[in-house]
One Martini backbone bead per residue (centre of mass of N, CA, C, O) as a GRO file, in nm:
protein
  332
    1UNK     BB    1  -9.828   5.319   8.798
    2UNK     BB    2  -9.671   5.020   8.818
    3UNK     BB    3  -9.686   4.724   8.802
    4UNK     BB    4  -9.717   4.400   8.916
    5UNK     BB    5  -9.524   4.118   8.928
    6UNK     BB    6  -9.651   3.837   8.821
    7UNK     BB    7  -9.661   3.449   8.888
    8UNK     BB    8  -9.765   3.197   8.780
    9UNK     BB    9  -9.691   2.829   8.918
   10UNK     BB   10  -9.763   2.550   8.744
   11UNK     BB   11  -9.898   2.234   8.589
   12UNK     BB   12 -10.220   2.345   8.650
   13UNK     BB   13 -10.456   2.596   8.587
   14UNK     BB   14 -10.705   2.583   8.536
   15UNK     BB   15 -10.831   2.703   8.806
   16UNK     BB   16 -10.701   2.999   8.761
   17UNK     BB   17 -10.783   3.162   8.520
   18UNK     BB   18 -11.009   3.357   8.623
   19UNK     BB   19 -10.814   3.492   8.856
   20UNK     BB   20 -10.608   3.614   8.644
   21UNK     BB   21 -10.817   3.753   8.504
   22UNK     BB   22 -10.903   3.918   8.718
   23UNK     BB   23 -10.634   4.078   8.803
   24UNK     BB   24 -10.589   4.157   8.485
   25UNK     BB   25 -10.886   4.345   8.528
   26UNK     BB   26 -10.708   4.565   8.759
   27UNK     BB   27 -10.489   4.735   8.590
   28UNK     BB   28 -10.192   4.575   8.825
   29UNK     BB   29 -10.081   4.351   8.638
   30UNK     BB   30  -9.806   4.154   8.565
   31UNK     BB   31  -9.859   3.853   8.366
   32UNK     BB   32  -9.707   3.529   8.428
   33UNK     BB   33  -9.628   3.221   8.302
   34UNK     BB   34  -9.530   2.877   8.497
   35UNK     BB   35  -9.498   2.605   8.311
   36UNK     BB   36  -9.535   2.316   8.396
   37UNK     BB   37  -9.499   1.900   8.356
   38UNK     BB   38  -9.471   1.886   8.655
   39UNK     BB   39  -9.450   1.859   8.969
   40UNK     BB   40  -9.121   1.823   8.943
   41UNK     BB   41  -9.113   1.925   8.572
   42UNK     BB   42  -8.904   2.189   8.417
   43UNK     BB   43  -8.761   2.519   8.330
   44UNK     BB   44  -8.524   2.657   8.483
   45UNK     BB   45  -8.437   2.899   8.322
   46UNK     BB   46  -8.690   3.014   8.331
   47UNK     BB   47  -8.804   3.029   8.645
   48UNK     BB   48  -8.543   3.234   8.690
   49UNK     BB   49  -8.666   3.451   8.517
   50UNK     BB   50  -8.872   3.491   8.675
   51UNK     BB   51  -8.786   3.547   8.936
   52UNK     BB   52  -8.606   3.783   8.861
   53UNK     BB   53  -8.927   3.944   8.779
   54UNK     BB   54  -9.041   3.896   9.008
   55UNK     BB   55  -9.255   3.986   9.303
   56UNK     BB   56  -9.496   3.755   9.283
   57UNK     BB   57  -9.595   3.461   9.372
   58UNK     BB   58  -9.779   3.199   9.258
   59UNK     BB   59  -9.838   2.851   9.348
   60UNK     BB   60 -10.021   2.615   9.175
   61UNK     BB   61  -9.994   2.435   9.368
   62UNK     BB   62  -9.824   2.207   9.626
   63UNK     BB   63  -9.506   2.106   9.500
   64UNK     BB   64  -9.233   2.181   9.368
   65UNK     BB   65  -9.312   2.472   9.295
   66UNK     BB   66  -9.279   2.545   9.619
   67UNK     BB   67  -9.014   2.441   9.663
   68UNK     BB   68  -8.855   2.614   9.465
   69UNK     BB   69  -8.953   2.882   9.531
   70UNK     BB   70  -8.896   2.874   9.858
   71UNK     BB   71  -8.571   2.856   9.796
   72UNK     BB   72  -8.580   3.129   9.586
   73UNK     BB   73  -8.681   3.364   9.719
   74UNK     BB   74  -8.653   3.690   9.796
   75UNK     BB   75  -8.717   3.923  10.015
   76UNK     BB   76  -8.906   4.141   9.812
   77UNK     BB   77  -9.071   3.889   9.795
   78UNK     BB   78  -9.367   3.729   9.744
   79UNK     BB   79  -9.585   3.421   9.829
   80UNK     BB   80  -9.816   3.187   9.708
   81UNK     BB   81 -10.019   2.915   9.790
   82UNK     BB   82 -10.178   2.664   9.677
   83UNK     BB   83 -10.455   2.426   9.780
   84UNK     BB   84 -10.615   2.123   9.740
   85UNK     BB   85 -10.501   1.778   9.790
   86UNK     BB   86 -10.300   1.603   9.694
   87UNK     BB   87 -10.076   1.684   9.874
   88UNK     BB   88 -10.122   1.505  10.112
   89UNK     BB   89  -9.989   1.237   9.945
   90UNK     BB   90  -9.726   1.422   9.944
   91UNK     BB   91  -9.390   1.559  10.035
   92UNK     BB   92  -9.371   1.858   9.965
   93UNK     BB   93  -9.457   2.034  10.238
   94UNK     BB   94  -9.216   1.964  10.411
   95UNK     BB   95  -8.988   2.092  10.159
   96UNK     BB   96  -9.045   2.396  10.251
   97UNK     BB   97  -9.013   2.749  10.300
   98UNK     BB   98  -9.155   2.867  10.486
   99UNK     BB   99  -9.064   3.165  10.549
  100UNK     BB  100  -9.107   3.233  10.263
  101UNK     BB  101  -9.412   3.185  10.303
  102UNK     BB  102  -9.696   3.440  10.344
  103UNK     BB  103  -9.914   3.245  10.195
  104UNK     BB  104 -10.209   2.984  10.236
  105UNK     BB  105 -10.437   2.812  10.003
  106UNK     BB  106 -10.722   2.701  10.044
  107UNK     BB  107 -11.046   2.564   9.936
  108UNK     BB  108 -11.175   2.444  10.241
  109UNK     BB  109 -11.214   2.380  10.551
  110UNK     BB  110 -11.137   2.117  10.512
  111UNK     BB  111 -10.855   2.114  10.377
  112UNK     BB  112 -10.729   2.305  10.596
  113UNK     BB  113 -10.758   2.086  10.824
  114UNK     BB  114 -10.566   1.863  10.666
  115UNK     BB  115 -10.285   2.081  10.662
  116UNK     BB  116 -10.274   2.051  10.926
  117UNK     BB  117 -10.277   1.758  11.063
  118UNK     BB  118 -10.043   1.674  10.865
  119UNK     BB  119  -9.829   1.917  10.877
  120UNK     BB  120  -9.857   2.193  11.023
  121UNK     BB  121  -9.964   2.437  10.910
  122UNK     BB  122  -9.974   2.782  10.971
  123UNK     BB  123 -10.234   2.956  11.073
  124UNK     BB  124 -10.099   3.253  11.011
  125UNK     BB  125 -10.061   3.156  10.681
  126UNK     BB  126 -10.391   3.044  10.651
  127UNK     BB  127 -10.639   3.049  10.386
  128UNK     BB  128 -10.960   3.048  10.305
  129UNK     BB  129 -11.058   3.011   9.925
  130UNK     BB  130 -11.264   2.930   9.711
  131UNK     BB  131 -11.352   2.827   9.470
  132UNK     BB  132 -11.439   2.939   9.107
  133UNK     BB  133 -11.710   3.078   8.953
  134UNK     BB  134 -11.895   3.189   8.609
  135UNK     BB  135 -12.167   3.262   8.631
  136UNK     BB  136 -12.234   3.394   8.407
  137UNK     BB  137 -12.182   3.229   8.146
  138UNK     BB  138 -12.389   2.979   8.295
  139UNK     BB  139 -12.636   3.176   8.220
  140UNK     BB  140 -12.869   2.987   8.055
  141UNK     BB  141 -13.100   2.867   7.920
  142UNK     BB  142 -13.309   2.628   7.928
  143UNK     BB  143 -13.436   2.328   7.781
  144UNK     BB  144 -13.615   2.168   7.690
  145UNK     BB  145 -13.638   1.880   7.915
  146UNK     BB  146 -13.398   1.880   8.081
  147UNK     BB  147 -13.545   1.759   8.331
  148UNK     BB  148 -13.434   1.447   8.241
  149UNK     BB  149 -13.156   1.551   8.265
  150UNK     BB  150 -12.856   1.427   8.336
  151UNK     BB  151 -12.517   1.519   8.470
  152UNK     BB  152 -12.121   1.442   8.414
  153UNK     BB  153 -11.843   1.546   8.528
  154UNK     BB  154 -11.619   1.324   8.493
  155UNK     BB  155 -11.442   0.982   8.541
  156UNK     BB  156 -11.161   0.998   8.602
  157UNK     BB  157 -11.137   0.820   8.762
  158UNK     BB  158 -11.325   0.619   8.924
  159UNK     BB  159 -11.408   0.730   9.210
  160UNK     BB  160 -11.610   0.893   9.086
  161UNK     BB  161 -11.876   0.661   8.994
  162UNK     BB  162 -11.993   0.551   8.714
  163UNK     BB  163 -12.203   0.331   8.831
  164UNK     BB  164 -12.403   0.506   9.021
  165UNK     BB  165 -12.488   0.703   8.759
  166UNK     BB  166 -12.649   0.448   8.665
  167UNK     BB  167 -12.781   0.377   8.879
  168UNK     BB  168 -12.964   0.661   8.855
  169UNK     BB  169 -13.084   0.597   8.579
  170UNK     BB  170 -13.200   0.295   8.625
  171UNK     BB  171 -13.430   0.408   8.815
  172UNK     BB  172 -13.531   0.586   8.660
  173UNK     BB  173 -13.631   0.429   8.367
  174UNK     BB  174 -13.830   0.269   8.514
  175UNK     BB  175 -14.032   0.563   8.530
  176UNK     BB  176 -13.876   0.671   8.272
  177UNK     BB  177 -13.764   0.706   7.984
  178UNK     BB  178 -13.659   1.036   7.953
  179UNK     BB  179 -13.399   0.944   8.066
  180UNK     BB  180 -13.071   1.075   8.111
  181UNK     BB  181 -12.696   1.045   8.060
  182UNK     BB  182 -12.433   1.318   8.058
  183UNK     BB  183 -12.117   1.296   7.953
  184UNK     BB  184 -11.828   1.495   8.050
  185UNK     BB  185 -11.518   1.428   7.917
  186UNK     BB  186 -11.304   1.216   7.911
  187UNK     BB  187 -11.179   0.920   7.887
  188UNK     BB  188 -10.979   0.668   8.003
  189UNK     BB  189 -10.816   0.639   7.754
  190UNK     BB  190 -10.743   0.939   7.745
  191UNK     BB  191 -10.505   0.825   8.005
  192UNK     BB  192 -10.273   0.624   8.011
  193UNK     BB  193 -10.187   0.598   8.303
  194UNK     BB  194 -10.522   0.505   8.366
  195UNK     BB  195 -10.501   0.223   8.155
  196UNK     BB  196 -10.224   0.088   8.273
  197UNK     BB  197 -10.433  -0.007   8.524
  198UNK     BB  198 -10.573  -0.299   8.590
  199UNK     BB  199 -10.839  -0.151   8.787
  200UNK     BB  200 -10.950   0.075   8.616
  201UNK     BB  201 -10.963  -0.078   8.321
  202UNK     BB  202 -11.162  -0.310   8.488
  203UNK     BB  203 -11.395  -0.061   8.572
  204UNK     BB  204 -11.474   0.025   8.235
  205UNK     BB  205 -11.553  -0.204   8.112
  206UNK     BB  206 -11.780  -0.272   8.284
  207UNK     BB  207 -11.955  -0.028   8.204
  208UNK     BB  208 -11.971  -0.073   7.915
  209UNK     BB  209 -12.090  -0.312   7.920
  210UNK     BB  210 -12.337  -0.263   8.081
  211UNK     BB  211 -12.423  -0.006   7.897
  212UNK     BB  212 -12.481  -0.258   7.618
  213UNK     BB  213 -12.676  -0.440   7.793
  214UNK     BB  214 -12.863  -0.215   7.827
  215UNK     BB  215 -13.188  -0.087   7.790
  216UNK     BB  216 -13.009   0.215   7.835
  217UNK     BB  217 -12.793   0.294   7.653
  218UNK     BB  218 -12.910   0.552   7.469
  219UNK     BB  219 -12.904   0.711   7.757
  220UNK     BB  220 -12.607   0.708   7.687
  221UNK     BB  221 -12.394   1.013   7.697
  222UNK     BB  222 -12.082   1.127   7.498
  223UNK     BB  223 -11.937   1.428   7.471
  224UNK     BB  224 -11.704   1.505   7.603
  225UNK     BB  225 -11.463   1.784   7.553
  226UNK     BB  226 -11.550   2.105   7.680
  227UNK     BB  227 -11.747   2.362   7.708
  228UNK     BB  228 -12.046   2.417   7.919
  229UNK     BB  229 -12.214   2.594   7.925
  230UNK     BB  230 -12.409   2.507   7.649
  231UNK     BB  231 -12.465   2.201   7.816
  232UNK     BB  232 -12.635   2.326   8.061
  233UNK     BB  233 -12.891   2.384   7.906
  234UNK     BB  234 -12.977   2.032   7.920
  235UNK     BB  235 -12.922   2.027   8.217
  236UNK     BB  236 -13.102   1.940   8.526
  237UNK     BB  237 -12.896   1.718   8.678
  238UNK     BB  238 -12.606   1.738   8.926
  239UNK     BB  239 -12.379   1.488   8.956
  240UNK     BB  240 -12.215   1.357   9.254
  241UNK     BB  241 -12.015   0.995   9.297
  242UNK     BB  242 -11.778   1.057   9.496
  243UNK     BB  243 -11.592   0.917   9.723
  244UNK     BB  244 -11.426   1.215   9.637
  245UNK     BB  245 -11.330   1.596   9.736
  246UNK     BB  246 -11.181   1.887   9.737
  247UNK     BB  247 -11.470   2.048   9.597
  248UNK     BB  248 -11.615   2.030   9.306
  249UNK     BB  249 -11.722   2.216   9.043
  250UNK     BB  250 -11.976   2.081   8.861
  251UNK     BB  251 -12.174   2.172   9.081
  252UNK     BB  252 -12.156   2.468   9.092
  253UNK     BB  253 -12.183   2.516   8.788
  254UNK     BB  254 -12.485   2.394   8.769
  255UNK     BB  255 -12.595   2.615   8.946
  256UNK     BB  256 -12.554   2.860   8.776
  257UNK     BB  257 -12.732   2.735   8.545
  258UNK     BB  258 -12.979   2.565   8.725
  259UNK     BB  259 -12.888   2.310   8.815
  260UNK     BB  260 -12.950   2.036   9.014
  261UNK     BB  261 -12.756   1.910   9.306
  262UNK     BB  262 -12.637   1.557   9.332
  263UNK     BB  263 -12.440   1.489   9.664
  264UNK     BB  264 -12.246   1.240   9.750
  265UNK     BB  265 -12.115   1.209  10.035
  266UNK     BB  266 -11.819   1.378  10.148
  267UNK     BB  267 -11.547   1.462  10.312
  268UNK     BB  268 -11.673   1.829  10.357
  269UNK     BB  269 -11.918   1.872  10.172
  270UNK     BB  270 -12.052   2.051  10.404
  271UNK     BB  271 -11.841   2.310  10.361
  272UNK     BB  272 -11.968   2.382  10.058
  273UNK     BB  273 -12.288   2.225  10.080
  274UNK     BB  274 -12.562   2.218  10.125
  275UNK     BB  275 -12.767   1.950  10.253
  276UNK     BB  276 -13.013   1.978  10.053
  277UNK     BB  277 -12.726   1.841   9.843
  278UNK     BB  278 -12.706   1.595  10.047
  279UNK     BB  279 -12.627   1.220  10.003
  280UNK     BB  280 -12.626   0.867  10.154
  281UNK     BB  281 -12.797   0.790   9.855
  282UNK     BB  282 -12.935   0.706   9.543
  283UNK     BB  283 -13.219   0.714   9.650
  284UNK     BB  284 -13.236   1.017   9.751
  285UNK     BB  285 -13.177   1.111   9.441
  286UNK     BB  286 -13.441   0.983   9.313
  287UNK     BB  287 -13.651   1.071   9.473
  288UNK     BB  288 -13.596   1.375   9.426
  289UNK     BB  289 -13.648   1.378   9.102
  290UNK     BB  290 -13.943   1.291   9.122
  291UNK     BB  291 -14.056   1.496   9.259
  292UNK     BB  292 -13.998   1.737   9.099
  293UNK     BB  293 -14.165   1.650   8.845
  294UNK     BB  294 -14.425   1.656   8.993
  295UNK     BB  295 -14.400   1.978   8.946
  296UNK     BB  296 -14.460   2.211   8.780
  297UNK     BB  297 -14.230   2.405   8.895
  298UNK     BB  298 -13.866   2.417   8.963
  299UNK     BB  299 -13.789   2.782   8.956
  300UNK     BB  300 -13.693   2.790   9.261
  301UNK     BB  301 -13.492   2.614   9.300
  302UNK     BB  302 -13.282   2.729   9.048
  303UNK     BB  303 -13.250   2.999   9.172
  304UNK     BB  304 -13.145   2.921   9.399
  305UNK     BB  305 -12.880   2.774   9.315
  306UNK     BB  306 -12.766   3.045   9.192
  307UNK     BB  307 -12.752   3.222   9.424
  308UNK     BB  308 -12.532   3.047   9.613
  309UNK     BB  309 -12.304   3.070   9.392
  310UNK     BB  310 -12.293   3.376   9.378
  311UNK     BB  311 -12.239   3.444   9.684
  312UNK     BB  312 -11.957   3.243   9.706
  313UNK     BB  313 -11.818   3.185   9.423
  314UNK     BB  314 -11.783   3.417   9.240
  315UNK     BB  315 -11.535   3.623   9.068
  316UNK     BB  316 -11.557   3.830   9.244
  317UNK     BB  317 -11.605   3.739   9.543
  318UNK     BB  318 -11.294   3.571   9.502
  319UNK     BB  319 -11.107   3.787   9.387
  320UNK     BB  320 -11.122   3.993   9.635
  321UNK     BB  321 -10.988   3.807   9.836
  322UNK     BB  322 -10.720   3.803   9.676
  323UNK     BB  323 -10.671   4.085   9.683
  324UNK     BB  324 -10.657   4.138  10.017
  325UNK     BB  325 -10.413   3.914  10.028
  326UNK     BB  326 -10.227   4.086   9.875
  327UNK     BB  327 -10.225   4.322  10.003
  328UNK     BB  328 -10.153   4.259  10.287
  329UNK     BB  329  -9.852   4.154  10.223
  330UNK     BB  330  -9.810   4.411  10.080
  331UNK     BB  331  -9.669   4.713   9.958
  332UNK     BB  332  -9.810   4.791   9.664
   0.00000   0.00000   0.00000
């Protein structure tokens, strides 16, 4: 039996790169991608050779790329969008040719709600299916100590709120000098964009003075970019201070790894993650700390926190998802 000829095609595939690997190890999928250099910007010659070679067509992010591939899709291919949050912000879904287009996945119940009231998305061309987390990977034994590290990936824009988790460094270092805070991700000057921001750029000036005058200076470790998984081996918990989110995946990336998950509430995030993980001020996130340190061991808290995400988001239980909704639309 011929595979599958199958195309993701978007700006950023990070999200996506699971579900692609998940995919093509059921082969049945011959996979090409169709890497955009932005939301409306691509080798349009490249595009159409793929067009040419598809059957299924997956646009990760619903931009240009869908805008694209929805106006030139053929009869006999299937076409499917994938919506993050960002699109609510701009007119591509307005320009799709829904007609064209087969299934629209929505990533929180909350986001789908939100392409709905925006845009009035069919919702019998709707489904949501969450975010996908390597929970296998990700779960490594913690190291000593661990319990006193906070951790927080990705610091920009603003919105994520790297203020806040000083906020909760700083309350948590007046009862104990053991803790520490432990940021993962680019600085915001490797992001020119977001550098030439005049609101942006005086908003971590602000925090990095502040952070260098602070008597717990040496409490904020800056690890950089790259792979998580044994980097979550020193984190006890994973700090969420963002004023939004349309999903937010390092919650759930350290749940897998075993630390406990600590989110300042944003609309959705109740669609998302249990109550239990979820706080109306950063208040409630220190003394959840200082409490769970005060027992003896916290090991039933961070199996359940594993339990979690493993049955929810795992790469298994996300891919057969993606799987059921190819095969519904396909005859393949």
């Amino acid at each position: 039996m011929s595979k599958v000829k199958m195309v993701f095609a978007g700006h950023d595939l990070k999200f996506a790169k699971l579900i692609i690997q998940f995919l093509e190890e059921t082969n049945r999928f011959d996979i090409r991608l169709d890497e955009w250099d932005g939301h409306n910007v691509h080798d349009e010659k490249k595009s159409k050779e793929f067009l040419d070679w598809a059957d299924v067509i997956i646009c990760e992010w619903g931009l240009g790329n869908a805008v694209w591939y929805s106006s030139r899709k053929r009869p006999h291919q299937k076409l499917i969008v994938r919506m993050h949050l960002q699109e609510v912000d701009t007119n591509y879904p307005r320009q799709f040719e829904m007609d064209n287009i087969d299934a629209i996945i929505t990533i929180s119940p909350y986001v789908y709600e939100e392409f709905y009231r925006v845009f009035k998305l069919p919702r019998e061309k709707t489904k949501m299916i969450y975010n996908v987390v390597d929970t296998a990977k990700l779960e490594k034994p913690k190291l000593n100590g661990s319990n006193f590290n906070l951790g927080m990936i990705g610091i920009a824009p603003k919105r994520k709120r790297l203020d806040l988790s000083l906020d909760v460094l700083e309350n948590l270092w007046a009862h104990d000098q053991r803790y520490k805070l432990f940021v993962k991700g680019k600085m915001p000057q490797e992001y020119p964009w977001l550098w030439r921001k005049d609101e942006e750029r005086e908003y971590y000036e602000a925090q990095f003075r502040r952070i260098e005058n602070a008597p717990w200076k040496d409490a904020v470790i800056f690890d950089g970019f790259g792979d998580v998984d044994e980097w979550f081996q020193k984190i006890g918990f994973i700090l969420s201070t963002s004023d939004f989110e349309s999903f937010h995946l390092a919650p759930s990336e350290g749940m897998a790894s075993g630390s406990i998950p600590l989110i300042l509430k944003w609309d959705g995030s109740d669609t998302i993650y249990q109550k239990d993980y979820l706080y109306d001020d950063i208040h409630g996130m220190v003394h959840h700390i200082l409490e769970m340190n005060k027992m003896e061991s916290s090991l039933n808290s961070r199996q359940e926190v594993k339990k979690y995400v493993q049955q929810l988001f795992d790469v298994d239980v996300i891919g057969k998802q993606w799987l059921e909704l190819i095969e519904g639309i396909s005859s393949y």
